[in-house]
Wavefront OBJ file of the C-alpha trace (Angstrom):
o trace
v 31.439 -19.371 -2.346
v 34.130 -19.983 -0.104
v 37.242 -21.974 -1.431
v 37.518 -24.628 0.913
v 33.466 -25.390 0.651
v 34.558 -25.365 -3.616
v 36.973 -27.919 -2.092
v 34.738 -29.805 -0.168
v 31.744 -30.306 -3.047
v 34.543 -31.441 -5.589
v 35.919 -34.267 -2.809
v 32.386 -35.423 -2.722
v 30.942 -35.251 -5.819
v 33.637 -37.468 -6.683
v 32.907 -39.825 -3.666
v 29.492 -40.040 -4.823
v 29.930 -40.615 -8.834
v 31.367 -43.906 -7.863
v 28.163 -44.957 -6.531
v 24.979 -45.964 -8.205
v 22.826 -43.039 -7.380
v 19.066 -42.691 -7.419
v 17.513 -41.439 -10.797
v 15.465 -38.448 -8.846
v 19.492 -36.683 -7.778
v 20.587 -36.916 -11.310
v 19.486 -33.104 -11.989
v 21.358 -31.610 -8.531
v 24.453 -33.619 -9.312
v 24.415 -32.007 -12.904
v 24.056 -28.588 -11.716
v 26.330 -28.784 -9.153
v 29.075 -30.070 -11.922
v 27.702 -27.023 -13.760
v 28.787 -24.501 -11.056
v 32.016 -26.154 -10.254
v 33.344 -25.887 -13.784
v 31.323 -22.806 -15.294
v 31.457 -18.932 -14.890
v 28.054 -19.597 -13.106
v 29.777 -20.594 -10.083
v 30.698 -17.206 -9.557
v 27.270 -15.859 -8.712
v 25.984 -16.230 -5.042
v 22.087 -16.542 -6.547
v 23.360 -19.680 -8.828
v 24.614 -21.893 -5.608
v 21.539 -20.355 -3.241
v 19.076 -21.914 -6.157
v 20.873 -25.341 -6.049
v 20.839 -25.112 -1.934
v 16.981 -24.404 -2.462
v 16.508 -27.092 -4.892
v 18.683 -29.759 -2.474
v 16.491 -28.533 0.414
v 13.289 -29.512 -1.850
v 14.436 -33.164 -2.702
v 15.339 -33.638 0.805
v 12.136 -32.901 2.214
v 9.660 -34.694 -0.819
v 12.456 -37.465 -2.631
v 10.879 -40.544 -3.372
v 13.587 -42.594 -2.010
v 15.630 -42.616 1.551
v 18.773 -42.571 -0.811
v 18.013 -39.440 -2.511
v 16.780 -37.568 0.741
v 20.039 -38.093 2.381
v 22.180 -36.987 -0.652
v 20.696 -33.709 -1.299
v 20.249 -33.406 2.756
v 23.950 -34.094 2.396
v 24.760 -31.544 -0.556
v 22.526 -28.746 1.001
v 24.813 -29.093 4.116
v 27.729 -28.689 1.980
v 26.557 -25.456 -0.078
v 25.770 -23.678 3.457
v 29.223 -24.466 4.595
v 28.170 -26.949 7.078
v 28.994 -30.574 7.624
v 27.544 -33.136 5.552
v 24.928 -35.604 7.104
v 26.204 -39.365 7.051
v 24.591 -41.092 4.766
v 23.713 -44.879 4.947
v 23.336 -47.154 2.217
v 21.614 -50.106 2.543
v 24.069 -53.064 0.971
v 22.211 -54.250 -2.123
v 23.028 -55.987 -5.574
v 23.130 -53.541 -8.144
v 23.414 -53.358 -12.108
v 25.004 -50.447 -14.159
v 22.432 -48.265 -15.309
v 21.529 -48.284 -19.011
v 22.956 -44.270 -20.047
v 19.688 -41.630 -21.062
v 20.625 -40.253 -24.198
v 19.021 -37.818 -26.833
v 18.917 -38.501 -30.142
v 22.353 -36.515 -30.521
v 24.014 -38.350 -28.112
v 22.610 -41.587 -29.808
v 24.118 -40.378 -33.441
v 27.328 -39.468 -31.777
v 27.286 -43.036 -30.121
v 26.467 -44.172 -33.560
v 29.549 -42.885 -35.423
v 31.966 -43.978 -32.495
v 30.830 -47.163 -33.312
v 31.673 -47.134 -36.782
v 34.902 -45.752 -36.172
v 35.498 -48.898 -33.863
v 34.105 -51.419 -35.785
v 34.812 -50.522 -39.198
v 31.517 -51.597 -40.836
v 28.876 -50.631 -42.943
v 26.325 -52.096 -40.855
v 27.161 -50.214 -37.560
v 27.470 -47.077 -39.663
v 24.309 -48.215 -41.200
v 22.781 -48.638 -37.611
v 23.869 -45.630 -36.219
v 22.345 -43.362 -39.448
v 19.310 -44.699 -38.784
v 18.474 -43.474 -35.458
v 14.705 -41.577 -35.568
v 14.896 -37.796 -35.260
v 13.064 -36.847 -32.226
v 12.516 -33.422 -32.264
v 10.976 -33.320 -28.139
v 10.321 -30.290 -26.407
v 9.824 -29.095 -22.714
v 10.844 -27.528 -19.685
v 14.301 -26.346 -19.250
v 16.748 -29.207 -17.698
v 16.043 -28.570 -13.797
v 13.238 -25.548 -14.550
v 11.107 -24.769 -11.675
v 7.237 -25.104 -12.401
v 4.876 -22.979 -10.475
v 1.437 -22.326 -10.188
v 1.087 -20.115 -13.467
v 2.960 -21.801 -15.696
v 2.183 -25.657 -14.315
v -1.814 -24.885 -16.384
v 0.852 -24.365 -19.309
v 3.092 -27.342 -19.189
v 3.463 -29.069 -22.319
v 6.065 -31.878 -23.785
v 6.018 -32.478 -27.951
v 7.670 -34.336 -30.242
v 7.675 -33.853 -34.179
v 5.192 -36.499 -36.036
v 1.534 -37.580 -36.029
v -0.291 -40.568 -34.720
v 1.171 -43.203 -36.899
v 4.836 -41.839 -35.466
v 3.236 -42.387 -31.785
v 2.706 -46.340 -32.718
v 7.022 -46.182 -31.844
v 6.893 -43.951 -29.381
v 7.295 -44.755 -25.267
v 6.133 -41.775 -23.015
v 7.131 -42.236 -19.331
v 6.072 -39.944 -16.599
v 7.895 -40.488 -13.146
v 8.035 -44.391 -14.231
v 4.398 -44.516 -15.852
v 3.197 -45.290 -19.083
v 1.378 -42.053 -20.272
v 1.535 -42.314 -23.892
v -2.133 -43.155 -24.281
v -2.198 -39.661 -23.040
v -0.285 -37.954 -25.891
v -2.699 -36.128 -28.644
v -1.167 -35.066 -32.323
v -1.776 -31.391 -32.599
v -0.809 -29.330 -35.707
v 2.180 -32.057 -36.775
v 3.254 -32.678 -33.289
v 2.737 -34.559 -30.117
v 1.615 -33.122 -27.207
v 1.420 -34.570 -23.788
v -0.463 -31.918 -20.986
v 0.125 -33.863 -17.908
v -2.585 -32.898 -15.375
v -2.513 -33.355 -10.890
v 1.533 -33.071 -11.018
v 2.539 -33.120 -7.570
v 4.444 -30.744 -5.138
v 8.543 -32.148 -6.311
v 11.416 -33.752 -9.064
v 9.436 -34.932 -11.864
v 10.839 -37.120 -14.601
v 9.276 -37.335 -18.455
v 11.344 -39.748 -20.656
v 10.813 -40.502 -24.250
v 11.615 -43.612 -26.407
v 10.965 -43.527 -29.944
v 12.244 -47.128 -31.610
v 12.110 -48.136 -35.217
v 15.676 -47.403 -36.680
v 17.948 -49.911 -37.856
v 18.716 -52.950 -35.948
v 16.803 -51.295 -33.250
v 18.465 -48.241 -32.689
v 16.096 -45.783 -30.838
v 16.584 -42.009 -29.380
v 15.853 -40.980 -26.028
v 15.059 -37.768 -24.718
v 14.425 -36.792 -20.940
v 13.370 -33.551 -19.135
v 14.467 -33.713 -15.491
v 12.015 -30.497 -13.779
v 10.381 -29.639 -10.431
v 7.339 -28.682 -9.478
v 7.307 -25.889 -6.878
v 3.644 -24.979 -5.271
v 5.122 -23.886 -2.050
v 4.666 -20.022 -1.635
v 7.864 -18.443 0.413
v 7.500 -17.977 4.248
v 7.282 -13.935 4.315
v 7.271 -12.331 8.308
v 6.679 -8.413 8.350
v 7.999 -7.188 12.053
v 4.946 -5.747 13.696
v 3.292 -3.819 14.445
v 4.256 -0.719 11.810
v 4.085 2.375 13.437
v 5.073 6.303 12.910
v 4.551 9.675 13.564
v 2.482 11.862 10.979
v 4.606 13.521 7.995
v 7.926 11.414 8.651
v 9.127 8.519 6.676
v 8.046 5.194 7.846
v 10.225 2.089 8.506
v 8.894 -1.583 7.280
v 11.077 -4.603 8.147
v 10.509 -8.246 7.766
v 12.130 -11.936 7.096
v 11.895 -14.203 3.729
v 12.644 -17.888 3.934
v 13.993 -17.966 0.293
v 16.537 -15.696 -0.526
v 16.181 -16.120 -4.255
v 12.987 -14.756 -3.983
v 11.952 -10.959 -4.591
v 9.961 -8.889 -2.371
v 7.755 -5.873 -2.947
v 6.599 -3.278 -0.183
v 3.890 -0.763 -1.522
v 4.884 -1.742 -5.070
v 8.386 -0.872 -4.715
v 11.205 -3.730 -5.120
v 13.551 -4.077 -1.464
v 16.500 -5.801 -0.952
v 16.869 -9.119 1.041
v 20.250 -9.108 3.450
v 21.012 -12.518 4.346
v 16.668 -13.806 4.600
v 15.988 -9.499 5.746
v 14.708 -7.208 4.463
v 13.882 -3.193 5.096
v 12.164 -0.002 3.311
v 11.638 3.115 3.993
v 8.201 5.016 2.990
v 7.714 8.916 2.267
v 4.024 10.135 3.884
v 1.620 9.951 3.148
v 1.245 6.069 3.905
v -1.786 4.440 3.328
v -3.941 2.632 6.308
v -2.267 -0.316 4.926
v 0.535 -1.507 2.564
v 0.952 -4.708 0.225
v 4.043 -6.710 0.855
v 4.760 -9.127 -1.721
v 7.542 -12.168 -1.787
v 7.559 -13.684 -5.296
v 10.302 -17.059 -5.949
v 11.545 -17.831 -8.440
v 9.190 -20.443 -9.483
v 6.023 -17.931 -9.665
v 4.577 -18.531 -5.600
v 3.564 -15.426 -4.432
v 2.562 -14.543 -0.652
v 1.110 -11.768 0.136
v 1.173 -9.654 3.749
v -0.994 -6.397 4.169
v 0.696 -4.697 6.666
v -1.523 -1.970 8.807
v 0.118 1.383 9.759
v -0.402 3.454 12.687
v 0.599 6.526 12.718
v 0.618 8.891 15.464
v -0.540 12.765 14.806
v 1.266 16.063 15.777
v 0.795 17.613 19.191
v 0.582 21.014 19.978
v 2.494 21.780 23.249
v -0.983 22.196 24.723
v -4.399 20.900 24.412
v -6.420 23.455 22.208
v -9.137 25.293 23.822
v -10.803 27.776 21.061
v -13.541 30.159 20.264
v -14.860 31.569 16.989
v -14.036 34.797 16.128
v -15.455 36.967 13.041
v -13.304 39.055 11.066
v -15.829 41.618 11.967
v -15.576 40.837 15.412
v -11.800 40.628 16.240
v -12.386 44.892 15.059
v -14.938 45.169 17.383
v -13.686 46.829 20.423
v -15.999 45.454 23.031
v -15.634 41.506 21.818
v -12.343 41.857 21.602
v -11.984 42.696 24.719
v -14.636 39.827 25.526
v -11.571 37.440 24.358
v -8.929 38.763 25.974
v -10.538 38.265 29.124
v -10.983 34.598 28.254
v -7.308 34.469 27.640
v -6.300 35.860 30.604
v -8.695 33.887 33.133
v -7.512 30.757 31.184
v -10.482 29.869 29.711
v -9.284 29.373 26.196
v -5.963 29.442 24.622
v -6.688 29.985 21.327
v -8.464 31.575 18.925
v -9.843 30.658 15.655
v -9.788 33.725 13.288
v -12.263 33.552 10.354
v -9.686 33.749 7.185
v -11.945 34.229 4.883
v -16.053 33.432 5.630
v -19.234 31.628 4.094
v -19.988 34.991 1.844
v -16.363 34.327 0.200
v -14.718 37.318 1.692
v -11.031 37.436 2.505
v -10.946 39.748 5.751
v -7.255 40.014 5.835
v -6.800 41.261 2.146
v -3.893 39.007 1.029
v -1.607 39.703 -2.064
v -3.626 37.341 -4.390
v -4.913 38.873 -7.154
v -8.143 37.080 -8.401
v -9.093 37.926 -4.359
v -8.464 41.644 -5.683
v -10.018 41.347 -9.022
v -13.293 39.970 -7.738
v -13.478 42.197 -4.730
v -13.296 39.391 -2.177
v -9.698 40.654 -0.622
v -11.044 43.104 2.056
v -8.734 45.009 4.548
v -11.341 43.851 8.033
v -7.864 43.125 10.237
v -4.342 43.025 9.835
v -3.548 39.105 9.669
v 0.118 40.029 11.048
v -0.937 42.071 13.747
v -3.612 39.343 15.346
v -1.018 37.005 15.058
v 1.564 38.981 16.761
v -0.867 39.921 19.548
v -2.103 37.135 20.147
v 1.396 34.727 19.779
v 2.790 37.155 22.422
v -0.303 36.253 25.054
v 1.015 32.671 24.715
v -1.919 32.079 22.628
v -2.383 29.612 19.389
v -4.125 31.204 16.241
v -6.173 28.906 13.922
v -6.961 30.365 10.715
v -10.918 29.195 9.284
v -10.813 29.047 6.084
v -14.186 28.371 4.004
v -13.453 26.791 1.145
v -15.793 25.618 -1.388
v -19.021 27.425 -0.822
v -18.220 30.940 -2.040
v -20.686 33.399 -4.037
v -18.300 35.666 -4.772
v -15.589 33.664 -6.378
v -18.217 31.234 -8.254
v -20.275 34.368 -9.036
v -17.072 36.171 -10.886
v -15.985 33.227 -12.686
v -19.130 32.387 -14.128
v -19.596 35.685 -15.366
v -15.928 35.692 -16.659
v -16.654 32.616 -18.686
v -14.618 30.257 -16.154
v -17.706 28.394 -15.765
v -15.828 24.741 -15.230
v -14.775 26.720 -11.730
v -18.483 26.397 -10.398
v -20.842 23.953 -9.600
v -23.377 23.065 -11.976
v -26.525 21.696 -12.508
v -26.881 18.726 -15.255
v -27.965 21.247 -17.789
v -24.776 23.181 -17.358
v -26.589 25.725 -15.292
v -24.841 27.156 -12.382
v -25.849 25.644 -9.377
v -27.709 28.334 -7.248
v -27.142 26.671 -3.634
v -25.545 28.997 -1.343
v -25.716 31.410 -3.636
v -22.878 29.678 -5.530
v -20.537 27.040 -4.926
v -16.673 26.552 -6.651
v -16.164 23.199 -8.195
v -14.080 21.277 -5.992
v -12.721 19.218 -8.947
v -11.304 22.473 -10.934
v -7.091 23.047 -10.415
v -7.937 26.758 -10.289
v -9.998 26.696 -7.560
v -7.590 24.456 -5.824
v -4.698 27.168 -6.510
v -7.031 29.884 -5.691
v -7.601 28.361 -1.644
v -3.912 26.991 -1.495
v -2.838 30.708 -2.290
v -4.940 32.161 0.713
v -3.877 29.182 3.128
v -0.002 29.947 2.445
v -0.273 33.801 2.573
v -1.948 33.068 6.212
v 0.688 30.578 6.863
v 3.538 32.711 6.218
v 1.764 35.562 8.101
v 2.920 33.120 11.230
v -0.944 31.658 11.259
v -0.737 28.645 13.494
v -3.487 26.387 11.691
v -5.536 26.585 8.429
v -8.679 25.083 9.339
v -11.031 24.236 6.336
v -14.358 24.259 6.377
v -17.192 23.363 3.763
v -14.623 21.460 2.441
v -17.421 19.344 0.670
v -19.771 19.080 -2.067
v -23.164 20.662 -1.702
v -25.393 18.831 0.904
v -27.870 17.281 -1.555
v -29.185 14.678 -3.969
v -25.756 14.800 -5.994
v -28.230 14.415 -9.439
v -28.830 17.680 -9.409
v -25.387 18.343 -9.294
v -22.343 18.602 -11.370
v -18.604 18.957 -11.391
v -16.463 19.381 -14.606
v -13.101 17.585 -14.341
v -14.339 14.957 -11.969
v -12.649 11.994 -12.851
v -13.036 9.433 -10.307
v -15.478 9.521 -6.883
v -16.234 13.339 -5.454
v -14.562 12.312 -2.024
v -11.257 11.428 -3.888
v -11.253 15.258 -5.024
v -11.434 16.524 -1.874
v -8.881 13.889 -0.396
v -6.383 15.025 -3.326
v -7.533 18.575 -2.630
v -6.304 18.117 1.210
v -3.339 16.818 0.231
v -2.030 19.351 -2.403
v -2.501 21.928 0.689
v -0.405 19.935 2.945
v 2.573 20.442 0.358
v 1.609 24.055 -0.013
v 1.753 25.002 3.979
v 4.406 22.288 4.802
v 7.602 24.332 4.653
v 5.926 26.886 7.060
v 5.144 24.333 9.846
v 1.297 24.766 9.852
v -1.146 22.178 11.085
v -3.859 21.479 8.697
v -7.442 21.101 10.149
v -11.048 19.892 8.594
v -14.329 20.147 9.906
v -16.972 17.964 9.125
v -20.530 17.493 9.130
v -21.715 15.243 12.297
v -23.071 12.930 9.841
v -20.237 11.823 8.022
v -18.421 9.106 10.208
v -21.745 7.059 9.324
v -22.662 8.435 5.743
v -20.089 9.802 4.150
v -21.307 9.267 0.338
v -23.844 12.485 1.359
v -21.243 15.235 1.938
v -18.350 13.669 0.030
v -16.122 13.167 3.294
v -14.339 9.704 3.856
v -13.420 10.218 7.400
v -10.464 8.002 7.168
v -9.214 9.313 4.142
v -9.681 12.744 4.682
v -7.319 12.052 8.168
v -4.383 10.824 6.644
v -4.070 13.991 5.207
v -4.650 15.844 8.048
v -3.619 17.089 11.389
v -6.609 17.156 13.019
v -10.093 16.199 12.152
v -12.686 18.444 13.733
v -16.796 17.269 13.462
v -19.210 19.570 14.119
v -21.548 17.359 16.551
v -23.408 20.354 17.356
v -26.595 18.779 19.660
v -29.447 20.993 17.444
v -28.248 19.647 14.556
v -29.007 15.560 15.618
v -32.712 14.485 14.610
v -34.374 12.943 17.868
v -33.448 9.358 18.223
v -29.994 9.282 16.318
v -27.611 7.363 18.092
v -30.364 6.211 20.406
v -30.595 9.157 22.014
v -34.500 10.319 22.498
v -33.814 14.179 22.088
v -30.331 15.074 21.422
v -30.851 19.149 21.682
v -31.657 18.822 25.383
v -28.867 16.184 25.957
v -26.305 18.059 24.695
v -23.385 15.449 27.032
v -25.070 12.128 25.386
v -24.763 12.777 21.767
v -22.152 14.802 21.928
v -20.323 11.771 23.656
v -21.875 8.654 20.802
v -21.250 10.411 18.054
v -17.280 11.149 18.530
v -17.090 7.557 19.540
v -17.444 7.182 16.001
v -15.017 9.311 14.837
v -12.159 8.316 17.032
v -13.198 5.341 15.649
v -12.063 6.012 12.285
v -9.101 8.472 12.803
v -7.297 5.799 14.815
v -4.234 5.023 13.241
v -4.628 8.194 10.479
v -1.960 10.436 12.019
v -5.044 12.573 13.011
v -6.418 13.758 16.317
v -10.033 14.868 17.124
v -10.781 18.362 18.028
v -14.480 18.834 17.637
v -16.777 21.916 16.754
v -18.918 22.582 20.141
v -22.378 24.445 20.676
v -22.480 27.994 23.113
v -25.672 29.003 20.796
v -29.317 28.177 21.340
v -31.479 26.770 18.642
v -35.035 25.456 20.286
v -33.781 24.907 23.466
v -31.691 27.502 25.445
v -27.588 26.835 25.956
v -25.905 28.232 28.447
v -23.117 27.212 30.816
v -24.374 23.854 31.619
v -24.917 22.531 28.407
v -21.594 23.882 27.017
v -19.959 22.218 29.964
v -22.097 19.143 29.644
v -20.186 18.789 25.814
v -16.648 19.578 26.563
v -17.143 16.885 29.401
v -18.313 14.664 27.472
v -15.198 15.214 25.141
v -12.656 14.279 27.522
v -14.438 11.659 28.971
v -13.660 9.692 25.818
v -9.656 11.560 26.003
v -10.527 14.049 23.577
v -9.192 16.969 25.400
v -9.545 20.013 22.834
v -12.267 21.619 21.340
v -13.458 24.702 19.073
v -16.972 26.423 20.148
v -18.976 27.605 17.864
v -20.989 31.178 18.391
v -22.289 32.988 15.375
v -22.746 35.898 17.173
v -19.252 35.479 18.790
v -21.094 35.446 22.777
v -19.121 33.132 24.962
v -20.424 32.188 28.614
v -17.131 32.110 30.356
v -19.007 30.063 33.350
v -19.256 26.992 30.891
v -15.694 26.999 30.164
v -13.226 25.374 32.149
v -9.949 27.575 33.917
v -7.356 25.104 32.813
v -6.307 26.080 29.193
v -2.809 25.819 29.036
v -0.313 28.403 27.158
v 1.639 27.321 24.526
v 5.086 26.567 25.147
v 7.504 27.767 22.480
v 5.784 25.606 19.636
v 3.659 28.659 18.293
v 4.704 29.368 14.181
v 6.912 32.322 13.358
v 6.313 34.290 10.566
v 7.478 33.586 7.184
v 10.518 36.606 6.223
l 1 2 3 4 5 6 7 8 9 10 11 12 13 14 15 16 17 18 19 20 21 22 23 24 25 26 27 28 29 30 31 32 33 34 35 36 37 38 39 40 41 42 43 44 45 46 47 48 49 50 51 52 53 54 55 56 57 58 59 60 61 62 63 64 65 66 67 68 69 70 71 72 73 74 75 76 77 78 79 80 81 82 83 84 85 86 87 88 89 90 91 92 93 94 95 96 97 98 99 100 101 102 103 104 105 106 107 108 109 110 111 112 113 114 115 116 117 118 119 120 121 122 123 124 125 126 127 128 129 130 131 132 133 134 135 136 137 138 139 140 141 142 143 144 145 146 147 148 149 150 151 152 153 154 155 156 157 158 159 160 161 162 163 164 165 166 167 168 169 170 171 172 173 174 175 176 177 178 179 180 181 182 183 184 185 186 187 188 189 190 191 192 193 194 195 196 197 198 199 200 201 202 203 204 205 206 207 208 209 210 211 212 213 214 215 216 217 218 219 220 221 222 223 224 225 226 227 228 229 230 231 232 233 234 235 236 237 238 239 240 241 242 243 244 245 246 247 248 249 250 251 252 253 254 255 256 257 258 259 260 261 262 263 264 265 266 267 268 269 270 271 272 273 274 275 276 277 278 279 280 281 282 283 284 285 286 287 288 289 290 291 292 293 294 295 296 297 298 299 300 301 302 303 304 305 306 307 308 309 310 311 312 313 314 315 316 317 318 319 320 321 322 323 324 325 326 327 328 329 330 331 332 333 334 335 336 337 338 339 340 341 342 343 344 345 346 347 348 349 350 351 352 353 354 355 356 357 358 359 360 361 362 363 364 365 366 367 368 369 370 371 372 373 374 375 376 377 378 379 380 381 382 383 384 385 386 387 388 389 390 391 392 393 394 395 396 397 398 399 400 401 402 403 404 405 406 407 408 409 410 411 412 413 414 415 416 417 418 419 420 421 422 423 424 425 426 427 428 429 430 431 432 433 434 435 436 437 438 439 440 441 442 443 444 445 446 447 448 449 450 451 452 453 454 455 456 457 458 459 460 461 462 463 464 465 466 467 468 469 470 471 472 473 474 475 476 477 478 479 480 481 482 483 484 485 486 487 488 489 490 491 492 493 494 495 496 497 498 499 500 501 502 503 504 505 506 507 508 509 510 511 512 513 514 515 516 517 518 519 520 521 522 523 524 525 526 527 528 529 530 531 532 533 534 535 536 537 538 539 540 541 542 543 544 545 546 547 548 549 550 551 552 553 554 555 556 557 558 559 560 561 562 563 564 565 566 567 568 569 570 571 572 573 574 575 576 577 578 579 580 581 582 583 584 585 586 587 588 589 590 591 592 593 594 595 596 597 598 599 600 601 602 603 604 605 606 607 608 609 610 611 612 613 614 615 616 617 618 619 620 621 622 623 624 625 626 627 628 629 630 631 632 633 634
């Protein structure tokens, strides 16, 4: 507080003692001689609660009077001019002093000191004890506590008989119940504002009485709380909240973590991943709470080009002829990438990484040299996306069963290893986890451009005849924490992280275990595998989705941008170049990657199990990459 505005209050809190002023300012005026002569009047917080508090009675006081003095006091504590106050000329009487039963003792004795007689003394000795209890002189009383509020005095009913209660000038003693040796008035419907409870026990000698007041507020006004909008960011960097509180003696929250407040601002930043949303909270002092959900909006990771891939085998990049095949796509600029089977659906590792439960179980095969595709195909200009199946595995859950690590696998509810796929790894177990993460980094430091998972899932199935030691909490929270322990893993080595997912799980998600939106904020890219075979005739309205490959190709990623918007992730969907009942060839693999980009989904990943491309369906505008392809960890 600023010396001359010290100055100023002191010149008019002694202007304004000489006056008769309104009951309702009696608690400011106290304070503020509080602050002015106490160590309290060294804290900023102190004088911005009595500015608060002024504000309050200027807006609700009963009286014109009081209005303008605390309109006049608040102008003083901000440093401002005061507001001219008029006072109607009136007739008035000195005010009979409020006093406790201390002050009426210590009253008491004065008196016999000046009068000299037994009967004053007498007088002043006999003054009734009231014990009275209550708020705090000037407390604040919000929505939680105002339930609470009680006043009590020590006695029982007979002691009541002498008793006065007076609420804001109103007789409320018929109101006050004895309760375990005490009196208890609960005053219900107190309104928003000062509130005044006096109490007048009589009785003593020659009438001497006590008094005892409690001067409080009642606050029910939550602060004003802004958050500046709209919150946006791009995926994997910190993101910036900012907003405005009304009340500077308030405190504010922002995803459960405490901010400062600069002059009615505030600011935080937030380390990814960020939810689709965040709580912002503003609490005052007096309990009101206000509460903002902010929504985020993050904006993914781009490649330097749009992503135009096939599937290739580890079996097939060795094959002379298909690889060749590819190449040829490269060059005509029919694709620019290609996705590279990591390890497959029969749970072997085709690269033979350094892991050693990969050795142990036999699933670490020497197919290709990882380094060598990479370094081939990174000097055609060309992206490498590593497909990495993750949960359905017979090797891995076939070894660890037999080696006793049965918690690793899937299980039936007899604690039978479940037999789908011919085994599936427990999605819920840490080791499995480790055992994935370890293959996704050795591929990532090999200079591997993506990890794409797939079957990143439970078992497609009634999930009773299923189950998962270790699950705590919902099977699609296992995978989400799953996905995000692999983003750590592969983060240092600048590798995108990919999922594909069933077609189905943008509208049921509960049968796969794959919350679309969840799933995406831990993600670079989302890719659904809306392959037109796999829709039953009718889904999204569309009669016979095999032979219109365009139309549901088109509905169903409406749906899936849908719910990615926002995440941080982009779309690039799993396309058919296979026939299954009706024939595919270059018009119907056109038809879908059309139908992509109509909706500004621009990249794509066909699917071939037999690795056969028809070059004629694919586009000649894939685009090299420009300088943003990974580089091999030393």
């Amino acid at each position: 507080m600023a010396a001359s505005t010290v100055d100023a209050l002191r010149r008019w809190l002694a202007e304004v003692e000489l006056e008769n002023l309104p009951d309702e300012t009696d608690p400011l005026i106290e304070r503020l001689r509080e602050l002015l002569d106490g160590p309290e009047g060294e804290d900023p917080r102190r004088w911005a609660e009595l500015e608060r508090r002024a504000r309050r009675l200027a807006r609700d006081g009963e009286s014109a009077r009081a209005r303008g003095i605390a309109r006049s006091l608040e102008h003083l504590i901000g440093g401002r001019e005061p507001v001219v106050v008029v006072t109607p000329v009136r007739v008035t009487t000195p005010r009979e002093p409020r006093i406790s039963t201390r002050t009426a003792v210590v009253l008491g004795v004065v008196a016999v000191i000046a009068l000299g007689g037994g009967v004053a003394a007498a007088r002043a000795l006999s003054v009734p004890h009231l014990d009275a209890t209550g708020p705090a002189p000037g407390a604040e009383i919000g929505p939680a506590a105002l339930p609470a509020i009680d006043f009590t005095t020590s006695g029982g009913a007979s002691r009541l008989k002498h008793q006065v209660w007076m609420l804001d000038g109103k007789d409320v003693t018929r109101w006050v119940r004895p309760k375990n040796a005490r009196l208890v008035l609960r005053p219900t419907r107190l309104a928003q504002g000062s509130h005044e409870l006096t109490i007048v026990e009589r009785g003593g000698f020659l009438g001497a009485s006590a008094h005892a007041r409690f001067d409080f507020i009642v606050d029910l006004t939550a602060p004003a709380l802004t958050v500046t909008g709209p919150v946006k960011g791009r995926a994997w960097t910190p993101i910036t909240l900012r907003g405005t509180i009304n009340d500077p003696t308030s405190t504010v929250t922002v995803a459960n973590q405490a901010v400062a407040i600069n002059g009615g601002r505030w600011s935080v930043t937030l380390q990814p991943p960020v939810g689709a949303t965040v709580p912002v909270v503003a609490t005052d002092p007096a309990g009101n709470r206000t509460v903002a959900i902010a929504p985020v909006s993050v904006v993914p990771r781009m490649p330097s080009a749009a992503v135009h891939a096939v599937h290739v085998t580890a079996n097939a990049w060795m094959n002379k002829a298909t690889h060749r095949t590819i190449l040829k796509l490269i060059a005509a600029h029919r694709i620019n990438a290609v996705e590279l089977d990591l390890k497959d659906e029969s749970g072997v590792v085709g690269f033979e990484p350094n892991i050693a439960w990969a050795r142990t179980i036999g699933a670490a095969r020497p197919i290709y040299s990882l380094p060598e595709a990479v370094s081939e195909l990174h000097h055609l200009g060309v992206r490498v996306v590593g497909r990495l199946v993750c949960f359905r595995d017979p090797i891995a859950a076939t070894a660890a069963w037999k080696a006793g690590r049965k918690s690793e696998v899937v299980q039936t509810p007899t604690g039978d290893q479940y037999s789908g796929y011919g085994g599936y790894l427990n999605f819920a177990s840490p080791a499995v986890h480790r055992y994935l993460i370890a293959i996704a980094v050795a591929a990532a430091r090999a200079g591997v451009d993506d990890i794409l998972y797939d079957y990143v899932r439970r078992p497609d199935g009634p999930i009773a005849t299923m189950a998962f030691p270790g699950l705590r909490g919902s099977a699609a929270q296992a995978i989400v924490n799953f996905l995000r322990d692999t983003h750590v893993a592969i983060a240092p080595y600048g590798t995108y992280l990919g999922v594909s997912v069933f077609g189905i799980a943008a509208t049921r998600p509960d049968q796969v275990a794959q919350n679309i939106p969840d799933m995406a904020r831990e993600v670079d890219y989302v890719s659904p595998m809306v392959y037109p075979s796999h829709w039953n005739a009718g889904e999204y309205n569309v009669p016979d989705p095999n032979a219109q490959p365009g139309l549901i190709v088109k509905r169903s990623l409406v749906d899936f941008r849908t719910q990615v918007a926002g995440t941080g992730a982009r779309l690039m969907p799993w396309l058919q170049d296979f026939s299954l009942g009706v024939h595919y060839g270059a018009q119907q693999v056109r038809a879908q990657i059309d139908a992509a980009k109509s909706l500004g989904i621009n990249e794509f990943l066909l699917w071939n199990p037999d690795v056969s491309y028809d070059a004629a369906g694919l586009h000649r505008d894939a685009k090299r990459a420009k300088g943003d392809l990974a580089v091999p960890a030393k």
